[in-house]
Every structure is written in structure tokens, then in C-alpha cells.
Residue, then its C-alpha position, 0 to 999 in steps of 0.5 A: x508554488x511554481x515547484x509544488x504545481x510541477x509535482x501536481x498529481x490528478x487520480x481517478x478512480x476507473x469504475x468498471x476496470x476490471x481487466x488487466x489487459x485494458x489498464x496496460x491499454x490505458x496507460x500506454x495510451x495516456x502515457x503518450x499524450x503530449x504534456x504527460x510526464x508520467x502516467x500509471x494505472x493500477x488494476x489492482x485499485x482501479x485508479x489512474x495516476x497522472x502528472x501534467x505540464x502545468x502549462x498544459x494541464x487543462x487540455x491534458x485532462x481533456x485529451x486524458x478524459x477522451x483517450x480512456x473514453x475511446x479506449x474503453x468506452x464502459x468505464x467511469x472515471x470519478x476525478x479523486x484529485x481536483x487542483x489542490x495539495x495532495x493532502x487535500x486530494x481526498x477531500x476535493x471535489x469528484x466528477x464523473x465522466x461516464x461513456x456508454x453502457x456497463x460491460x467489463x472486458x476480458x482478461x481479468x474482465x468482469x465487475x464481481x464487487x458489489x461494495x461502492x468504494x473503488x478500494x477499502x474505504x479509499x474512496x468512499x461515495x458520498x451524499x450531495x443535496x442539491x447539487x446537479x452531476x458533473x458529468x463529462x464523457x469526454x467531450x465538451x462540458x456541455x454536451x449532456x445538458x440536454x436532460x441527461x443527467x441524474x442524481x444518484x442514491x449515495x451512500x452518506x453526506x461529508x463536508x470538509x470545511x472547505x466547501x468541498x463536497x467528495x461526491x460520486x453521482x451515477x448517470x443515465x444516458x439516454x442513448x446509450x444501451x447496456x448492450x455489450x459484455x456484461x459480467x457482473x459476477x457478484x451474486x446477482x450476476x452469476x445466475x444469468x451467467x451460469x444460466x446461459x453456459x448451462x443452456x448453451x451447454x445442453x444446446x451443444x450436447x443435443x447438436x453432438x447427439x442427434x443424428x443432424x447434419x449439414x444447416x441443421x447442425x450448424x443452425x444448432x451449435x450456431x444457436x449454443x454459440x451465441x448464447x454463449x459468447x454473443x456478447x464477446x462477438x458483439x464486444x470484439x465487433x466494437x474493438x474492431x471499430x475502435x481499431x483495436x486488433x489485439x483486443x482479447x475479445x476480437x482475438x477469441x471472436x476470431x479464432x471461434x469463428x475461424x473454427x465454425x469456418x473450417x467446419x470445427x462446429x463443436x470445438x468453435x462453442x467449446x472454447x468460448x464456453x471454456x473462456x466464458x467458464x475461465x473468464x467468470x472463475x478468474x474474475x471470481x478470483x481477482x475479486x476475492x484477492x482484491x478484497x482480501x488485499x482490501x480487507x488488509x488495509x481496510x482501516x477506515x472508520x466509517x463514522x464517529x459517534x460525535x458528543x453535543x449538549x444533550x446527545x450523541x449523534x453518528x456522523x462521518x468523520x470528515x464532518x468531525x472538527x478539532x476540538x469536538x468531542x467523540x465517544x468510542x464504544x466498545x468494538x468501534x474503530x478510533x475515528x479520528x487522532x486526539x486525546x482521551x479526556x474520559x474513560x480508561x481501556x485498552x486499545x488495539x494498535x494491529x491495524x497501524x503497528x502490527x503489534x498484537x499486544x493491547x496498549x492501555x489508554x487513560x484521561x490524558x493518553x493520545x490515541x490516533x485513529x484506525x486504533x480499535x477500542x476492545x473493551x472500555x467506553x472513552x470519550x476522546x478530544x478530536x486535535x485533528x481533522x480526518x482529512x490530517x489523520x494517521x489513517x488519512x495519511x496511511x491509507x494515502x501512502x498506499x493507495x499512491x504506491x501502485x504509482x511507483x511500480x517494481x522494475x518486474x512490473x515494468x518488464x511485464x508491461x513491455x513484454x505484455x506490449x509486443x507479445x500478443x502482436x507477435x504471437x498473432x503475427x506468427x499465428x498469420x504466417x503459421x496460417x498462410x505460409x506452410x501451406x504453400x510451401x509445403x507439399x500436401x500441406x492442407x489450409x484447413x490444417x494449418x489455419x486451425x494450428x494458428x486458432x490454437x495461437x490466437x487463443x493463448x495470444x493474451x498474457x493475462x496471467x502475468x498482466x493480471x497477476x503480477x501487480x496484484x502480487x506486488x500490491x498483496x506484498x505493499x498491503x502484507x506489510x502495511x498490516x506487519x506496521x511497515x509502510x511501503x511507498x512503492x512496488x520499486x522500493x519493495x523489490x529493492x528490498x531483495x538487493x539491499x547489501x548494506x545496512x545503515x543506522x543512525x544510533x539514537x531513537x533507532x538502534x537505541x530507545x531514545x529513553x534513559x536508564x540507569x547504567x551505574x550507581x556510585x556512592x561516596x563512602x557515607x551512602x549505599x547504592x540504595x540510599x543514593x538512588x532513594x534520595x536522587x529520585x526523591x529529588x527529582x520527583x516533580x521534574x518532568x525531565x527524562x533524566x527524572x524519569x529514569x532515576x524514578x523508574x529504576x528506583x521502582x519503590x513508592x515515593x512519598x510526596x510529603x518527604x520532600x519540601x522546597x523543591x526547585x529547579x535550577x535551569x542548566x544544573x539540576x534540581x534543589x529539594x528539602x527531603x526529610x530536613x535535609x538540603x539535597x542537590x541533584x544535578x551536574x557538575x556545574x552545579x556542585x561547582x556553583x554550590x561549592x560542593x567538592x568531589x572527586x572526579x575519579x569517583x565517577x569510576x570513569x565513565x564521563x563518556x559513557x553517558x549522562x552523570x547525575x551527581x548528589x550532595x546531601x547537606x553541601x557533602x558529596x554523596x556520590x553520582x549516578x550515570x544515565x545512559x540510552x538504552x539499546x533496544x531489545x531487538x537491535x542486536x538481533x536485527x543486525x544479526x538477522x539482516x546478515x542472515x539475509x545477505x546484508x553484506x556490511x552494517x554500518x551506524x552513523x551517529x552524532x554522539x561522542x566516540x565511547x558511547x558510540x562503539x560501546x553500542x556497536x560492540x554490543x549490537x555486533x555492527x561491522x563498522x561505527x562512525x561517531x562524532x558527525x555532523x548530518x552532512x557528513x552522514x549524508x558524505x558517508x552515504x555517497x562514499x558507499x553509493x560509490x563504491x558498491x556495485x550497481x546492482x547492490x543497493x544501500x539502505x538507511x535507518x532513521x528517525x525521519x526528522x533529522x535524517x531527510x537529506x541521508x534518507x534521500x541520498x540512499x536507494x531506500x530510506x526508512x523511517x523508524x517510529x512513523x505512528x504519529x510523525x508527520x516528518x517520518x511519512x514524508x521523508x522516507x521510501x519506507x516507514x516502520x510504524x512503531x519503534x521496533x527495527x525488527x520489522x525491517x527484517x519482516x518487510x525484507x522477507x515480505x518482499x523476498x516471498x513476494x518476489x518469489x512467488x512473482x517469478x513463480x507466476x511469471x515463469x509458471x504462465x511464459x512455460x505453460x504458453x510455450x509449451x502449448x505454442x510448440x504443441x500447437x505449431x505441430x499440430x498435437x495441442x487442439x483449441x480446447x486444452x490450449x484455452x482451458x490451459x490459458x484460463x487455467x494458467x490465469x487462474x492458477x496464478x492468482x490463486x498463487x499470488x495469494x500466499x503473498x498475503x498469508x501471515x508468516x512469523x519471520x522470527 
């Protein structure tokens, strides 16, 4: 238990975040709170992700509450994460801490969404009767129960079974006013918005114009100026009171009002009305890609339509119990995993494999939820709770992925840390230095050069754009079927120079066919296979399925009379009056049947042999191998193509079997005959031997493959779509069977990181250019603000390509 604590993660959702800038202040701050071990803060999810000491933990989550309150008072942090497992997390009780009023912040800085969940049905919001908010604004627990708290409309009632209740209250404070920068651009929020630009616009125009000057003048574009940017004075005024210097807000404050202060009237309103117009486009922007990365991964049921006696009730899948029964109509996503018991269709897996062909289900068939039903009425038998699902499980796995950020992400985070301090440093001295050292250099001069600095001071470009690029990458590959657990491992991606496989269920279906037919001198290959497969008709062994299969004729079941099967050897039948054996060696040993090992045409090693006797007369064998999978071959080829430098296959089976396959599939190099710690030795052989930079990917099945899967740079699952074992034991997990999808996540991660530095390298130029421009007096504060907003907005309309669905044939 002790262990399990330790690895204990609290998530929050932070309602109102809608700024780049702000989640780097949060997390650098809680970051530095004694008794965190790690903290992340996703922009992109609007969520916080933090590992306490168990030893500390009550007062960590104090300090975390009152760090986030006092950095950014307008957010509301709803607990996603109480003390439970992680599996649990979804289901455990919400909380609510709630600070002053609603504004959002700059760079990135305005709330546009008007949906209630904080990321596609992540984390929805939920009915609770007649229970009081838990509020807490960092403080005390106490402190607000003086009246001031509320219950709120929420959107539908869940219970899990375990007298939790996921709940998410609004609140009211009395003291607190929703003074501040409010920008909630969602439709109605852009006309006040778009109203007060316009009226401050005109305001401007008319001072430009007529014939006014001195206090006129500057009463008039005063007037255009606060109704344009009054709420980034008066957010800027509050950072200044929180200590907080390099807020975007108090740097735009600061070099508008250094404009008017220097008798710059018109450039002063213009570039806030620029910042104002950049900062409603950007958050326009971020918005729609939001959603649009949402959209992707949106493969939440929002209900079940759950069978009783006498009706058919809608109700949330979470109130849904094993063993009830729930009928899924035409168009309806599958709530919940189980087994059909009524009604045949088709369903679409898309959402869970990308695969687009439709897969056929009937009474009998397991179908798991976020399956979208296209055309028949089925009634399913639920086997698992929401909360076990296989969409539960995925939408976890990606939602916790923005905790395990790329190393580009790191990089950008440490940059966007100590670039705004220099470049407001530099401004300073840019302002104060040259004039007094320079002879005939003017004051006014130099301290509008340094606005020019102070208004590109913010990376939002990077800051905004960067972690929505490696979570665009995390969700293009959810929607092709390969789960991704992080930023880190998609980029690792890019590095991979070896490649290796174990064999069965991997390269290899894990299924039989039949590879060889070999009659004795009586029998044909057709009668031979007819009377095998007549023999196993009623077995339910793999083996019997492939002799049936590749029989591919009807099977009459009155032809065969007292069947039997002998445990260990095989199969005993009366067909058509005749006693037929199907089985090994060991049975035609047992029954005393005689034949000739040579008339196996010596191919014992390269499979499973079936031998036949018809009447105690040897009537010949048939051998059964796994068969290699379609894209195997084309895998391996592929992954060559993309830099892989060596492919190796890792396999327990025996050495025949084993370098047959490799020959086949065109593998560098095959190791047969081990055991799972000597595939984990041969693991660390590689990992010592390659460069550093280099990284070692494995491909398993997840179940017996976990402690190679850990040993690697990067473990992959194959077949992840309903395996526990595969979801939590690798880095990566390919939902359905196919290892072609491998090659599609590493060219989803190479197109990702492509357009990552494009952004990165795009938006540092830009700055640089206008920084130079600016120091020399050339860029003026209108095209060094238009160009920032313009970088920003470029970028994330950039970043969306990531998403773009590509054949990577």
C-alpha cells in the first residue's frame, strides 16, 4: 500500500485557464512547493497533475490550493482525483475551490468554450441533490460558510456504486466582482467585444481627425483607450499587486502608457486595439483547435438506454451495473463493454481501432464500448462497469499523457522561463543606457525603442502552441488506434533505430492455418483434410478450427457418430461407420497405429502436425502452422524506410520455425529458443551498445512481454482492445492487431515534430527580426504587436495540420 501511495496522483481541472502563459506560472510555482515530487499543467486540458509526499500530502494540497488562488485568482480548480487508485479517479468525489471573479488572462487569454466539460466528455459535470458545494478558495475550509455558497444547475445525476458522487458545483461570492478582463468569446461574448473595438476605433479616428489638440486631444484618445483596453489596465494593476512584473498584462499596460507618456497618443490606443483584436482571434483559435483535438478523442457515451421489466429508461452509463441490460439503437455509441444477447449489425470500431471497415456482431459477440452501432437494434449484457471500460480505460490514458511532456516541451518551458526577463531587462537598458552615452541621443527615442521590446516580451507562440501540437499529435494517433501515454514517448518516436519484435501474436496472427497436407498412398490431399475436419467438427480447439476453415465446405453433423476427445492426444469419431483418430503422435503410439516418420516430408519443426488413421490404417498428417500477418513484411520494410537501422525478433518457439518467419518477414536478425529473461538480457545488450541518442523500441503482446516492455526506451502493445495486461504495461499501445500502425505513430510523431520546430523556428525568427528592428529604431509598436499576435495565431493554425488525416501507405 505503502508503494501505491507514493505514485498517488491529485488532478484538477482548472475552469477559466485559458492561457499559455498563466499554466507555465502555475506550474512553475507548485513545482516549488515543498513535498511535490512532480507537477504538470496541461493548457491544452485545462488540467493539473501532482505527485505529493504521502508524508505531506494534506498540506501540499493546501499550499497547491492557495499557490493557484494567488497566482491566478479567476480560475476554479474542480479536484478530479480524491484519495483513491487511479482507476477510481473518474469516479471520486469533486470539489470546487473558486477565487474571486471570472476573467481570463492573456496569451492565449480568453474563455471561448461554452460546453461544461473541461475536455470531450473527460470530465463531465454532474447532478448532486441535496448536497451542499464543497467550496474552498484556499483557505480554510471554513471560510465561506457564512451563506456564501450555492448549488448550481448541473447537467445529469451519476452514482458509481461506491457512495461517490462526481459533482461540479458553481458559486457565488458575495464579495467578489466580476470586474477584470473578461473575454468570453463564445457567441455571447464576441459582440460586447467586437462592440467596444468598434466604438473605441471610431473614438480614435474622430481624435486623429479633427482639428483638436493639446488636453482635447488627449481626453479623446484617453476615452478610446479605456474602452478599449480598461480591463488590461485594470488586470495588469492586479498582477503588479500579486508581484508579478512579467505579466503579459502590466507588460502591454506598461508600454501603452509609456506611449501616451512620451506624447505617442495614437500608437498607444493602437496597439491595445491590435492586442485586443490578436488576443480575441488567438483565443478564437486555440479554441477551435481545442475542440477540434477534443472532437478527435470525443468517444464518450453520454448515456445507455437501460432495459427493465416493462421499459426502456435513459440513464448515465455510470448508474449502468453488471449484468443489466442496455439496447443500443441504430446511430448510438456502445456505452458500456459486454456481450450481445439479442439483435444482429454491424458495428463501427473507428473510434477505438481506426479501422473503417465495419465489424459484424450477433447473440454471442463482445462488444466494447465507444463501438458506434450503424444499422441493427441490439440488446447487450453489460460485464463491466463504466468506470472498467475500454473507453474509461483510453480516454484516462490520454487525458494523463499531457503529464509526460516531450523533451521539446521542457525546452520551451525553460526558455519561455528566462526570455521575457531578459528581453524586459534589455528593454531597460535599451531605454536608459544610449541616452546617456550617446551623444545627441533623445529620451523620448530610446524609451519608445524599448515599448517596442516590451510589446514582443511574451513567447505566446510557443508557449501556446507547442503543447497543443504534441497533444494534436497524442490525439491524431488515438483516432489511427495507437495510444500514445505521452509527449515524451511520441517524440522518442523520431529516435527509434532499432526495432524489436516478439514473434507470436505480433509479427505472427496467433491463429493456425494449414501450411501442408500429406496423405499416405490410399488418400488424397482432399479426402484427407474432409475426414480431419470431420473429425474435429465439434472441438473448439484452435487447431479444429483450422482444419474446418481450410476444409471451407459444408460439414454434415449426422456423418459423424461418437465423438470423443482424448485429453493430451486428439480427437476419436465414427464417420460414415468408420473409426477415424485425429490427433499426435502419441496417439497413433497409444492406439498402435503405424507410420512412417519420414512421410511427414520433415516438416516436424515447422509446426503443429495432425496425424489421421482411418480404421487403425495410417491415412497420412496434416501440418498446422501460425500464420504471418498480412502487413508483417511490409512493416519491417517500412520501418527501414524510416531510418530503423536493425530489426530484431525475439521469440521463445523453437529455431526452424523461428528463422523461417524471419526469412519471410526480411528481419536483420533472429533469436529463437528464450526464455522472457533472456529476451529482457538481449534488451540490455542493445541498450548498451547503441548511442545514446538512438532509442530501442519493443513490440509485444503486453502480457507476458512486461519486463522487456519496461527495459526499452519505448514499449509497445499490440492488440491493446480489450487487454487490460496491454494498457498498462506499455509506453504505447496499438489497439488492434495490425503492426502497420506502428509505422503510422511514427510518422504521426515525425509530422508532428516537424511542424513543432516549424513553429518554434518560425515565431524565435519573427522576434528576432522585430527585436533588431526595434533596437534600431526601424519597427514602430504597431507592426511589432500586430506581428506578435500575427506569429501566435499563425502558429496555432500551423500546429493544426498535425491533425489532418494523412495515409501513410
Amino acid at each position: 500500500m505503502d508503494a501505491l501511495k507514493r505514485t498517488e496522483r491529485h488532478e484538477w481541472v482548472l475552469e477559466g485557464l485559458d492561457c499559455a502563459n498563466c499554466a507555465l506560472k502555475i506550474e512553475n510555482g507548485v513545482s516549488k512547493i515543498e513535498g511535490v515530487l512532480d507537477c504538470s499543467v496541461n493548457f491544452v486540458t485545462k488540467t493539473l497533475t501532482m505527485t505529493a509526499s504521502p508524508d505531506q500530502e494534506e498540506e501540499v494540497l493546501r499550499q497547491t490550493e492557495r499557490k493557484v488562488h494567488r497566482l491566478e485568482p479567476h480560475i476554479r480548480m474542480i479536484v478530479k482525483n480524491a484519495r483513491g487508485r487511479l482507476r477510481e479517479d473518474s469516479r471520486s468525489e469533486v470539489g470546487t475551490v473558486q477565487a474571486g471573479s471570472t476573467e481570463d488572462c492573456a496569451c492565449g487569454g480568453h474563455e471561448h468554450a461554452d460546453h461544461p466539460h473541461s475536455h470531450a466528455g473527460h470530465h463531465h459535470s454532474h447532478e448532486v441533490h441535496g448536497e451542499e458545494a464543497h467550496v474552498r478558495d484556499g483557505h480554510d475550509h471554513d471560510d465561506h460558510a457564512d451563506g456564501k455558497r450555492a448549488h448550481a444547475p448541473h447537467d445529469h445525476h451519476t452514482t458509481d456504486g461506491h457512495s461517490h458522487a462526481t459533482h461540479s458545483h458553481s458559486h457565488s461570492h458575495g464579495d467578489d466582482s466580476h470586474a477584470g478582463h473578461t473575454h468570453d468569446h463564445g457567441t455571447e461574448g464576441m459582440r460586447p467585444m467586437i462592440a467596444r473595438l468598434a466604438a473605441g476605433a471610431v473614438i480614435a479616428a474622430v481624435a486623429w481627425w479633427l482639428p483638436v489638440e493639446g488636453v482635447g486631444k488627449l481626453a479623446l484618445f484617453l476615452l478610446a483607450y479605456i474602452i478599449v483596453g480598461g480591463d488590461v489596465v485594470l488586470q495588469a494593476a492586479r498582477s503588479l499587486v500579486r508581484g508579478m512584473a512579467f505579466d503579459e498584462y502590466f507588460l502591454m499596460t506598461l508600454a501603452t502608457v509609456g506611449a501616451f507618456a512620451i506624447g505617442e497618443y495614437p500608437e498607444g490606443v493602437a496597439v491595445m486595439f491590435f492586442y485586443q483584436i490578436g488576443e480575441l482571434f488567438q483565443g478564437v483559435a486555440v479554441n477551435r483547435s481545442r475542440k477540434s483535438i477534443g472532437d478527435l478523442m470525443d468517444i464518450r457515451p453520454d448515456y445507455a438506454n437501460l432495459k427493465t421489466a416493462d421499459s426502456v429508461q435513459r440513464v448515465s452509463p455510470e448508474d449502468v451495473r453488471i449484468g443489466d441490460l442496455i439496447v443500443i439503437k441504430p446511430g448510438e455509441k456502445i456505452p458500456l463493454d459486454g456481450k450481445v444477447v439479442d439483435g444482429e449489425s454491424h458495428v463501427d470500431t473507428s473510434a477505438l481501432t481506426g479501422e473503417s471497415v465495419p465489424r459484424t456482431v450477433e447473440p454471442g459477440s463482445s462488444v466494447l464500448s465507444g463501438f458506434i452501432n450503424t444499422n441493427g437494434l441490439l440488446t447487450v449484457e453489460v460485464g463491466k462497469e463504466f468506470g472498467e471500460s475500454a473507453v474509461s480505460k483510453i480516454l484516462e490514458l490520454v487525458q494523463n499523457a499531457s503529464a509526460k511532456k516531450a523533451p521539446t516541451e521542457k525546452f520551451i518551458t525553460k526558455f519561455s522561463r528566462y526570455y521575457t526577463p531578459v528581453v524586459v531587462i534589455v528593454a531597460l537598458l535599451l531605454a536608459v543606457v544610449p541616452p546617456l552615452v550617446v551623444p545627441g541621443a533623445q529620451f523620448a527615442d530610446w524609451i519608445y525603442r524599448a515599448l517596442v521590446f516590451l510589446v514582443i516580451s511574451c513567447p505566446c507562440a510557443l508557449v501556446v502552441s507547442i503543447p497543443l501540437g504534441f497533444f494534436g499529435g497524442i490525439g491524431a494517433a488515438s483516432r489511427s488506434g495507437v495510444l500514445i501515454k505521452g509527449g515524451n514517448y511520441l517524440e522518442a518516436l523520431n529516435d527509434v533505430k532499432y526495432a524489436v519484435f516478439d514473434k507470436t501474436g505480433t509479427l505472427t496472427k496467433g491463429v493456425f492455418r494449414v501450411t501442408g497436407i500429406y496423405p499416405a498412398e490410399a488418400f488424397t490431399k482432399e479426402s484427407l483434410l474432409e475426414t480431419a475436419a470431420l473429425a474435429e467438427l465439434h472441438s473448439t480447439h484452435p487447431i479444429a478450427a483450422s482444419l474446418r476453415e481450410s476444409y471451407g465446405k459444408e460439414l454434415l453433423t449426422e456423418r459423424v457418430q461418437q465423438y470423443s476427445e482424448i485429453s493430451g492426444h486428439g480427437i476419436q469419431a465414427q464417420i460414415d461407420g468408420r473409426l477415424v483418430l485425429a490427433g499426435n503422435a502419441k496417439l497413433m503410439e497409444r492406439e498402435h497405429v503405424a507410420f512412417d516418420a519420414a512421410q511427414q516430408a520433415g516438416t516436424l519443426d515447422e509446426g503443429t502436425v495432425v496425424h489421421v488413421a482411418v480404421d487403425k490404417v495410417y491415412a497420412g498428417c496434416i501440418l498446422i502452422s501460425d500464420e504471418v500477418k498480412e502487413d508483417a513484411a511490409k512493416t519491417i520494410a517500412s520501418l527501414k524506410k524510416l531510418g530503423v537501422v536493425k530489426t530484431i525478433m525475439l521469440t521463445g518457439d523453437n529455431r526452424t520455425v523461428a528463422e523461417a518467419v524471419g526469412r519471410q518477414l526480411g528481419l536483420d536478425e533472429v533469436r529463437a529458443e528464450l526464455l522472457p529473461q533472456h529476451k529482457a538480457e538481449a534488451i540490455e545488450q542493445l541498450s548498451a551498445t547503441k548511442k545514446t541518442s538512438d532509442k530501442v523500441l519493443f513490440v509485444g503482446d503486453g502480457i507476458n512481454d512486461t519486463p522487456v516492455l519496461a527495459l526499452a526506451d519505448v514499449g509497445v502493445a499490440m492488440g491493446g482492445l480489450g487487454s487490460d495486461a496491454a494498457i498498462e504495461a506499455a509506453d504505447i499501445v496499438i489497439m488492434n492487431d495490425e503492426p502497420s500502425r506502428l509505422v503510422t505513430a511514427i510518422h504521426i510523431a515525425k509530422r508532428t515534430r516537424r511542424i513543432v520546430w516549424q513553429n518554434i523556428i518560425f515565431a524565435l525568427g519573427v522576434k528576432a527580426v522585430f527585436l533588431t528592428l526595434g533596437a534600431f529604431g526601424i519597427a514602430t509598436m504597431w507592426e511589432a504587436v500586430f506581428s506578435d499576435v500575427g506569429v501566435t495565431l499563425l502558429a496555432v493554425l500551423n500546429v493544426m495540420r498535425v491533425l489532418k488525416a494523412r495515409s501513410y501507405e
